[in-house]
Structures are given as C-alpha cells and as structure tokens.
N, C-alpha and C positions, 0 to 999 in steps of 0.2 A: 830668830829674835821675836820677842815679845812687844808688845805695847803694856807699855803702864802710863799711868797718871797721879802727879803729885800734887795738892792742894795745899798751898798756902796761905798762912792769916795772922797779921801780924798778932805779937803778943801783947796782951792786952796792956801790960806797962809801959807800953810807949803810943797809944792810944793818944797822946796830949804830944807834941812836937816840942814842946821843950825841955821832955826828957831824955832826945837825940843828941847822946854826946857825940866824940869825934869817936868814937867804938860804935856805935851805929851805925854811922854814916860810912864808914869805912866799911864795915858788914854789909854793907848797901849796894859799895862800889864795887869789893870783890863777888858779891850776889849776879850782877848784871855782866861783869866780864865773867863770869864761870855761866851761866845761859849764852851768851855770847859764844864761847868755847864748845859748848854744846852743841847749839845750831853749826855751830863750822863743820865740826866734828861728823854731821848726820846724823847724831844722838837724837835731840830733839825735835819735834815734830810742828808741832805748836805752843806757844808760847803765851800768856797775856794775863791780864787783872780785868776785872772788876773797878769800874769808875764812879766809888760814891763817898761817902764819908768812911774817917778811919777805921772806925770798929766797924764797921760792914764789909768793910773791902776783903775781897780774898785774889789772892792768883793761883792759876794754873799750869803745870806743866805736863805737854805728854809727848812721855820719852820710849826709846827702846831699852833694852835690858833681855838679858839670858833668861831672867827667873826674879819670882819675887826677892829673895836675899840680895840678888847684885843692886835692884831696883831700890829698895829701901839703902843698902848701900849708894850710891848715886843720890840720893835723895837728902839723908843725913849727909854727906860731905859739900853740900848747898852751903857756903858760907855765911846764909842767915837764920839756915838751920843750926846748922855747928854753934854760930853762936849767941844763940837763944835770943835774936830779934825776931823771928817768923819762925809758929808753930806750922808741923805738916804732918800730913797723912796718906800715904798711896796704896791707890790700889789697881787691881788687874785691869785692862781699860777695852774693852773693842770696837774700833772704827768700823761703824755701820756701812756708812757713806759719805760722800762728800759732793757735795751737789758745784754747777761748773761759775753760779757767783759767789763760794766762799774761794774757791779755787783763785777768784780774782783779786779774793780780796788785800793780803799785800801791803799790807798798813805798818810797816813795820824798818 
C-alpha cells in the first residue's frame, strides 16, 4: 500500500451559506459518514480541515490506495466530490515522521 493525500476546498459557489440547499447539506452528511467508513475501514490515516473562514478553508485526507488510479478513484467517489460541493486534488504523499505529541493528539 501506498500513501496518498487528498485536498479539499469547498467550491467557491457556496462560499455565502445560504446557497446550502438540502443537496448540500445532504453531500455534507454523506461526506462525513464515508471518512467515517474510511477511518473504520483503516483506509484513512489522518483526517482534518483548516479553521478559518469559508473561502480559505481547505481539508485534508491521507489515505491508503494501491496506486495513483485507485487513489484518485477513492477520492472522486468522496460524496462532496461527486457532487460538486468540494473541489480536490491528490497526490502521492510520504510520511516523514510522526513525533510522540502528534501521536497524542487525538482530537477527534
């Protein structure tokens, strides 16, 4: 297995919150149970966003995958990718190190 890394960022048409219809929000909810499903799974490794305003915000995922194609695969069937609420972009990712207070950290 590989490590990748997916980046997302919401699109910029929904930058203002009350262009969140119930098709958003619903993209929203199935988005958090499929990372959900992920982390069960031992897919994912790390998981989290960025805490600032809308159009700044991004998140990240870093996942396993066989090869780039399954990764970009897995990445597009993100149901806020699929459905065009968060743009993404992955790519090949390597875990340098992990020092033993991120280890702690657990916020989740």
């Amino acid at each position: 297995m590989n490590l990748f890394i997916y980046k997302l960022q919401l699109n910029a048409r929904y930058h203002d919150f009350s262009t969140w219809d119930e098709q958003v929000q619903k993209a929203f909810a199935e988005h958090a149970q499929y990372l959900q499903e992920g982390i069960t799974k031992g897919i994912l490794t790390i998981v989290g966003r960025t805490d600032t305003v809308l159009k700044d915000n991004f998140g990240i995922v870093v996942f396993q995958a066989e090869n780039i194609d399954l990764a970009h695969e897995y990445m597009n069937a993100d149901p806020a990718v699929k459905h065009g609420v968060m743009n993404a972009m992955v790519y090949p990712f390597k875990q340098l190190t992990v020092t033993d207070a991120a280890k702690k950290w657990n916020v989740w």
